[in-house]
C-alpha positions in Angstrom: -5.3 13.6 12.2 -4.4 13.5 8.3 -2.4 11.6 6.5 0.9 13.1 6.8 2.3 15.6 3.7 5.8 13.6 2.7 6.1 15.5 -0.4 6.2 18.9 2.0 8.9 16.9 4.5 11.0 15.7 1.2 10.9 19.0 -0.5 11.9 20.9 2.7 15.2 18.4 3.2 15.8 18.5 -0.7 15.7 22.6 -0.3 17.7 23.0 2.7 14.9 24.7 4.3 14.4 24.2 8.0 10.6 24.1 9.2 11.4 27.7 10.9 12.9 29.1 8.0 10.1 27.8 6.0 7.8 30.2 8.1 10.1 33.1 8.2 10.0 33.3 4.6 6.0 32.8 4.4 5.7 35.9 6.6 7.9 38.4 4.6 6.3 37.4 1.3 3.1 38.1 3.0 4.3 41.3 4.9 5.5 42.7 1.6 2.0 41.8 0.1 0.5 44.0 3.6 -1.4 40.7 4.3 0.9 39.8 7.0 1.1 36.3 8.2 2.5 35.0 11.4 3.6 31.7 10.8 6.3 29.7 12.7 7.8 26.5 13.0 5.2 24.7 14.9 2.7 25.8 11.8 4.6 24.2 9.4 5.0 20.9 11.6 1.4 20.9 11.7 1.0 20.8 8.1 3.3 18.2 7.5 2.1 16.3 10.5 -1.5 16.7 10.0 -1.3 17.5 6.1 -3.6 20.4 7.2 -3.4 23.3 4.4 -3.1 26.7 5.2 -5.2 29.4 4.3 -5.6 31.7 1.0 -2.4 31.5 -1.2 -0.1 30.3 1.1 0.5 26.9 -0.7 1.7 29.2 -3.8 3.6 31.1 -2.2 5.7 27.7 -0.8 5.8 26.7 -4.2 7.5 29.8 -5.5 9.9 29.7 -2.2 10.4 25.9 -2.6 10.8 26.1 -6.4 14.4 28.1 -7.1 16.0 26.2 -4.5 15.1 22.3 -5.7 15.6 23.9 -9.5 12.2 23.0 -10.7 8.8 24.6 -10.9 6.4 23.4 -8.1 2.9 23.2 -8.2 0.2 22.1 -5.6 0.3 18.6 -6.1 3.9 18.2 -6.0 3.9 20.1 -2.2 0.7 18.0 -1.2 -1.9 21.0 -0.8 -4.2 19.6 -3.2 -7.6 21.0 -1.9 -9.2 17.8 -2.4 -9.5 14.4 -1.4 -6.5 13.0 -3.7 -4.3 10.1 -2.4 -1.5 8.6 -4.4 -4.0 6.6 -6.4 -5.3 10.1 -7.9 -2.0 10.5 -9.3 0.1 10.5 -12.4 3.5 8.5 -12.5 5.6 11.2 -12.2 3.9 12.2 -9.1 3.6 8.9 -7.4 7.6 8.2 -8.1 7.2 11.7 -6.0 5.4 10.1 -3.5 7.6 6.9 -3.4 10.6 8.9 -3.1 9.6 11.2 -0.2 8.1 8.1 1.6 11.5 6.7 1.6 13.6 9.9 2.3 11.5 10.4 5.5 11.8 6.8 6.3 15.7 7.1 6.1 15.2 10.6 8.3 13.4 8.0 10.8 10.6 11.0 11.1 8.8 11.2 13.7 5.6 11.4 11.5 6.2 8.3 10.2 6.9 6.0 13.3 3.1 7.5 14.7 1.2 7.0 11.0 -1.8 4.4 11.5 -2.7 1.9 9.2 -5.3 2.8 5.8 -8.1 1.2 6.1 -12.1 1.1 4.4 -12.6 2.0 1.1 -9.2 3.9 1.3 -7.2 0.3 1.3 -8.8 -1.1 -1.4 -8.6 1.7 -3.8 -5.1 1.3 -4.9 -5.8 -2.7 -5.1 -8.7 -1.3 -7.3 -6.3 0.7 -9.6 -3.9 -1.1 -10.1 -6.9 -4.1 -11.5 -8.6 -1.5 -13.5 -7.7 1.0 -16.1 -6.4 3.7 -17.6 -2.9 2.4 -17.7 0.1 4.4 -18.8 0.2 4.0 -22.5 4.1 5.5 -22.1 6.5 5.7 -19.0 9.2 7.3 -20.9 10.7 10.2 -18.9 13.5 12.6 -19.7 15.8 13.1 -16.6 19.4 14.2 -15.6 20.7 10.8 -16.3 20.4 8.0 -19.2 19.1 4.7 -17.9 20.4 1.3 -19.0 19.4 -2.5 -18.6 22.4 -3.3 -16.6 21.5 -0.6 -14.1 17.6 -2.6 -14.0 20.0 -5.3 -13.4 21.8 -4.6 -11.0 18.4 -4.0 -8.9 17.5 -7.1 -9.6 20.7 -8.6 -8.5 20.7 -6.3 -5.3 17.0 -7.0 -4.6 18.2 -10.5 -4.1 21.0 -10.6 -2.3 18.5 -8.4 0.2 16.0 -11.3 0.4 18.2 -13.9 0.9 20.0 -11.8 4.1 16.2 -11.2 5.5 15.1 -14.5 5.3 18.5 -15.1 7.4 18.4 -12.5 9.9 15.3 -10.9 9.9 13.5 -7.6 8.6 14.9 -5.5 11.5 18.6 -5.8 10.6 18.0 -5.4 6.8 15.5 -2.7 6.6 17.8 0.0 7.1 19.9 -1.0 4.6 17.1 -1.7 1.9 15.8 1.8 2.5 19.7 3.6 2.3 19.6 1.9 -1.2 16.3 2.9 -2.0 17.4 6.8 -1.5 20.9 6.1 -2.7 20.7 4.1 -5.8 16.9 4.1 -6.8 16.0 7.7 -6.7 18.3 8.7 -9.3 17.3 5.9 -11.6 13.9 6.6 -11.1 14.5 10.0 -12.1 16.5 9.6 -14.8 16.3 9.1 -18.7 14.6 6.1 -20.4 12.2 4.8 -23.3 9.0 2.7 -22.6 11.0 -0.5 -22.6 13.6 0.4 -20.3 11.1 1.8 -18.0 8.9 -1.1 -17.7 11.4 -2.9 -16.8 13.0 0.1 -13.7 9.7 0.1 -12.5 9.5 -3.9 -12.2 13.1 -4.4 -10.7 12.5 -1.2 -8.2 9.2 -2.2 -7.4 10.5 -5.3 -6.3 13.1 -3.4 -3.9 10.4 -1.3 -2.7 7.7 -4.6 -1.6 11.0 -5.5 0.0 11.4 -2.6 1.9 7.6 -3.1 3.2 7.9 -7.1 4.0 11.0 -5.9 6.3 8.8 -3.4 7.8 6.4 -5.6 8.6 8.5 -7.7 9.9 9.9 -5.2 12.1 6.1 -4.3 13.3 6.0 -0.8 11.7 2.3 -2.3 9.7 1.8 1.4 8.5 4.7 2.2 7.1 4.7 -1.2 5.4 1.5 -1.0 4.1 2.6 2.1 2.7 5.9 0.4 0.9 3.5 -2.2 -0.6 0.9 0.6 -2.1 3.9 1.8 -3.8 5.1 -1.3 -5.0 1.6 -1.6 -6.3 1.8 1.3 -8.2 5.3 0.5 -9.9 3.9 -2.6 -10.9 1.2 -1.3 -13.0 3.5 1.0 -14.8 5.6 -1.8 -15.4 2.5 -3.3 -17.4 3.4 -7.0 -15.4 0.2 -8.4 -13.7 2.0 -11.5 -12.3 4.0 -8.8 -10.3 1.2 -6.6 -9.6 -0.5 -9.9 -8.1 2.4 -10.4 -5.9 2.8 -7.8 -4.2 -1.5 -8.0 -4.1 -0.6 -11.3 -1.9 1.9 -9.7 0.3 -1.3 -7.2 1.2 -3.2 -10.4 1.7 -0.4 -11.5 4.2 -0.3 -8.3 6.1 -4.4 -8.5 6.5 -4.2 -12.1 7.2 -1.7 -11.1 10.0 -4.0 -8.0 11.5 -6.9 -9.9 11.2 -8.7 -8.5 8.9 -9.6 -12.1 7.0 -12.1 -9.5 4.8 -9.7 -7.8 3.3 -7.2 -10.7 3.0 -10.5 -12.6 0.8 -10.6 -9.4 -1.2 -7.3 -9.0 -1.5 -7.0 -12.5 -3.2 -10.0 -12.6 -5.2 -8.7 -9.7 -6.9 -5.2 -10.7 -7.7 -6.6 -14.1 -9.1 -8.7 -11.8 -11.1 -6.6 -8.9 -12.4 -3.6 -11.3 -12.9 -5.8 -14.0 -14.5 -3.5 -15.4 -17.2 -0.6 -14.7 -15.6 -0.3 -15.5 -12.2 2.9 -18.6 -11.1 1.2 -21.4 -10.2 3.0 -21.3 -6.6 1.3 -17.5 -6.3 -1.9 -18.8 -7.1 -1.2 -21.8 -4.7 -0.4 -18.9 -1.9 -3.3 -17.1 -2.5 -6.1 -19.7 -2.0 -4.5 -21.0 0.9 -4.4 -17.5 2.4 -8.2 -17.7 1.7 -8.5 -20.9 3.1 -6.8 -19.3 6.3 -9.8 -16.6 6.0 -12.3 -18.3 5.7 -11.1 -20.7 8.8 -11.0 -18.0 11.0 -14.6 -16.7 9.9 -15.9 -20.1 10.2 -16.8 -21.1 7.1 -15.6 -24.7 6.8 -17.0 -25.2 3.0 -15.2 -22.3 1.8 -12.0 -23.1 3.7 -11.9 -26.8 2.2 -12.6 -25.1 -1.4 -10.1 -23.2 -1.3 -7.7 -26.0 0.1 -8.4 -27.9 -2.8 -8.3 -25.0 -5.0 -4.6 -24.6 -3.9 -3.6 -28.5 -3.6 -4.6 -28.3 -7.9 -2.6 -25.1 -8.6 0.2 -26.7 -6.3 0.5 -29.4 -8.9 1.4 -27.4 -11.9 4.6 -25.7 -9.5 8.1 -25.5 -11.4 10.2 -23.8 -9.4 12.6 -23.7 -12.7 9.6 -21.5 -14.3 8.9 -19.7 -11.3 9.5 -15.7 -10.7 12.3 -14.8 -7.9 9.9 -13.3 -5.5 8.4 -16.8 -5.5 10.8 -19.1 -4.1 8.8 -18.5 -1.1 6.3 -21.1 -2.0 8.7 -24.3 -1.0 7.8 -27.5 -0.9 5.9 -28.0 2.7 4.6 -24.5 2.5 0.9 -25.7 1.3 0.8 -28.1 3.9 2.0 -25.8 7.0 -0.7 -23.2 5.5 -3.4 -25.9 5.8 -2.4 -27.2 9.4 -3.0 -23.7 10.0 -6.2 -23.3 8.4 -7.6 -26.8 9.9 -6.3 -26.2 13.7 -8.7 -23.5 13.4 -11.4 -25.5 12.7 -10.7 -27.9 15.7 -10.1 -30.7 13.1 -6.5 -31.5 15.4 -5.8 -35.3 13.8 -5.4 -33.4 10.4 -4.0 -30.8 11.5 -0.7 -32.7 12.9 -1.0 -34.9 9.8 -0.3 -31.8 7.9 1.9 -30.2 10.0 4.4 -33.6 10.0 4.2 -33.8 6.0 5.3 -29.9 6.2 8.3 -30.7 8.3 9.0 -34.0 5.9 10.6 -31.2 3.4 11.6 -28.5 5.8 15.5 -28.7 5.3 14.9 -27.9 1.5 13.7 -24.3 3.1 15.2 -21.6 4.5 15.6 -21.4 8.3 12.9 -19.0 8.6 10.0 -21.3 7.0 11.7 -23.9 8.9 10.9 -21.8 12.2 7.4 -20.8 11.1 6.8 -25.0 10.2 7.9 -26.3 14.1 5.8 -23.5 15.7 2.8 -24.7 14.0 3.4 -28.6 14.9 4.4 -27.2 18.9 1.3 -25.5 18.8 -0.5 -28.3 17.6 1.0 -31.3 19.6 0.4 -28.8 22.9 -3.4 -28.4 22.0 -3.5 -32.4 22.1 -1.6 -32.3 25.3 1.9 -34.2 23.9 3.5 -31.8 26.0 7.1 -33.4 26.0 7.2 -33.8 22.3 5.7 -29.7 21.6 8.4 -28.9 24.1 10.7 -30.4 21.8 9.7 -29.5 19.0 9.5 -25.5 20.6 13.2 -26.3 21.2 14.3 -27.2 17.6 12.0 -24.5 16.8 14.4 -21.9 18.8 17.9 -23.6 17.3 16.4 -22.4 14.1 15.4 -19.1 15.0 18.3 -18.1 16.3 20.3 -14.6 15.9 17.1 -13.8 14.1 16.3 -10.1 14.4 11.8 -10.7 13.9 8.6 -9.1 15.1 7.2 -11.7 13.1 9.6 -14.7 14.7 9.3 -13.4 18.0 5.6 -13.7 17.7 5.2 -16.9 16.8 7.6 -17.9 19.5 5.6 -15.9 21.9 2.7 -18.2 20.7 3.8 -21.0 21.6 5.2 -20.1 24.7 1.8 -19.3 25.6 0.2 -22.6 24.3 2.5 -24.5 26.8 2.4 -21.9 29.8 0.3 -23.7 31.8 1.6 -26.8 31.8 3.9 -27.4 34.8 6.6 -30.3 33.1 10.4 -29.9 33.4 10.8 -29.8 29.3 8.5 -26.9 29.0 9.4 -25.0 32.1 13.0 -25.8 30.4 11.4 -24.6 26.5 9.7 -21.1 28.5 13.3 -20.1 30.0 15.2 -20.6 27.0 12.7 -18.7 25.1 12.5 -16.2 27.7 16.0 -15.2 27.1 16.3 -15.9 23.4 13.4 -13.8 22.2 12.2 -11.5 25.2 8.9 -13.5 25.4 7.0 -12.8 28.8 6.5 -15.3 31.2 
């Protein structure tokens, strides 16, 4: 199976056109043209499904029945029949804010296409890390569009991108997801589309992209990792146009933490040797600080203790240039304790447990200067911890404060690492975990 044709899906809803009606008017071009065709709904399904291309000039023809009814002249690349091997990375800006937009109309169609996509992976998810790192870069994102474009509408999606983050980190990517993604079709789109100079476009193309890596953290969070991906490929792509490497090595990072989380501790190395080099210059301090410790996770998990410490005290020197006052938004992530959590993680990997708790107890130290959901992720890696040394009543505990923290949270993410611990203290038969495995049991759905 193919990747599946968005630009088809979006052009169809955009035009009215049902899949059916779509094929109806295929065949009486073609009938007039005594070449008949007998094309029907399930054809057209396919192609979107499948991205499969039909034969002869077919895909012309859908451009000239597409065309009149979305006002504009259509070409191949605009439906998705390319005959080629061209993904979004092949494409110019106008056709990748194409791409964006379709990805997120179908998303807000919840299609069907979309919930059953499966993750990039080889050469295919590295190439748009590879792009975005390497030229040509848009000398000009000018456009010329139905509507003029001002720095108080970039504003406002900087305002709004917030006021998102802040409800995820409190409830969870499930909840918010849907609403980030009405936005994105309602608000974005025509901004996107619209009239601007260079400047003013740099700077749509950073605020959006920043709405758009939100959409995809939310969907990972929710456990949709393809359509996530996805989001952050995009996000990718905005942030070269907007010419701003410390934002291009962000979203880089959140890639790194969707690998990290998949296990694929390759990519996740690759992933954040490339941001520390395309970004060099400009990178935060606390998003270089991120990204060694995500490659001293890595390299834990592979084994390689020598590059894990490296990178541990590659992070612990980047960590001491951090001014949260100098920092970019999408980096108040990186809170005090954060560093230290990421290195109990690393280390309890290695077996090395005394340093691991000693790490894990300096992480909690600053916890209440964090939001609840670093809070959440900061107990579950002391439970886990404190359970592989066997202080069972004290993990329990600690699993407990864990769940008053996680509470009303809507998290794949959350949920998992509850349902890690969980299974850490299974089988031990005390009263305080037999008490931590029912409450979790019917706070989060974890199976006992």
């Amino acid at each position: 199976m193919g990747e599946p044709n968005i630009l088809l899906d979006s052009l169809l809803a955009e035009a009215g056109i049902s899949h059916a009606g779509l094929a109806v008017r295929i065949n009486a071009v073609t009938a007039t043209a005594r070449r008949p065709t007998r094309y029907d709904h399930t054809a057209v399904a396919r192609w979107i499904r499948d991205r499969a291309i039909p034969r002869g000039d077919v895909p012309e023809i859908i451009c000239e029945i597409i065309g009149p009814r979305v006002g504009r002249a259509l070409v191949l690349s605009d439906i998705g029949m390319v005959r080629r091997g061209a993904d979004s990375s092949d494409l110019e800006l106008p056709q990748a804010v194409e791409q964006a937009v379709a990805l997120w109309r179908g998303d807000l169609g919840n299609k069907v296409f979309l919930a059953g996509a499966s993750m990039i992976e080889g050469p295919a998810a590295i190439a748009p890390v590879f792009e975005w790192e390497n030229p040509p870069h848009e000398m000009d994102v000018s456009r010329r569009g139905p509507r003029p474009v001002h720095l108080d509408d970039v504003q406002a999606l900087r305002n709004t991108r917030r006021r998102y983050e802040q409800m995820y980190r409190r409830v969870g990517g499930v909840p918010v997801r849907p609403r980030i993604v009405a936005f994105l079709n309602s608000s974005v789109t025509p901004l996107l589309k619209g009239s601007h100079d260079d400047r003013v476009g740099r700077e749509l193309f950073r605020a959006a992209g920043g709405l758009v890596a939100l959409a995809g953290i939310c969907a990972y969070d929710s456990d949709r990792q393809a359509l996530s991906q996805r989001y952050l490929f995009h996000a990718l792509r905005m942030a070269k146009a907007s010419s701003n490497l410390a934002f291009g090595g962000y979203v880089v990072a959140l890639l790194a933490n969707q690998a990290m989380a998949r296990a694929r501790y390759r990519y996740v190395i690759q992933y954040s040797e490339t941001a520390l080099r395309g970004a060099r210059g400009h990178l935060s301090p606390a998003l270089a600080t991120d990204l060694h410790t995500l490659q001293a996770k890595a390299y834990a998990r592979l084994g390689d203790r020598a590059s894990c410490h490296a990178h541990m005290r590659s992070s612990e020197a980047t960590a001491s240039r951090i001014r949260h006052a100098d920092e970019p938004p999408e980096t108040e992530y990186v809170q005090p304790g954060l560093l230290e959590c990421q290195h109990a993680e690393a280390l309890r990997r290695l077996g090395d447990l005394m340093a691991t708790q000693e790490y894990a107890e300096e992480a909690l130290r600053s916890a209440d200067d964090c939001h609840l959901r670093g809070q959440a992720h900061r107990l579950a890696t002391l439970a886990l911890v404190l359970a592989e040394r066997g202080e069972l009543d004290r993990a329990a505990a600690t699993a407990q404060t864990m769940l008053d923290r996680a509470e009303g949270m809507e998290s794949e993410r959350i949920a998992e690492r509850i349902g890690s611990v969980a299974t850490a203290l299974r089988p031990f038969d005390t009263r305080s975990v037999r008490d931590f495995l029912a409450r979790a049991r019917h706070q989060s759905s974890v199976p006992l």
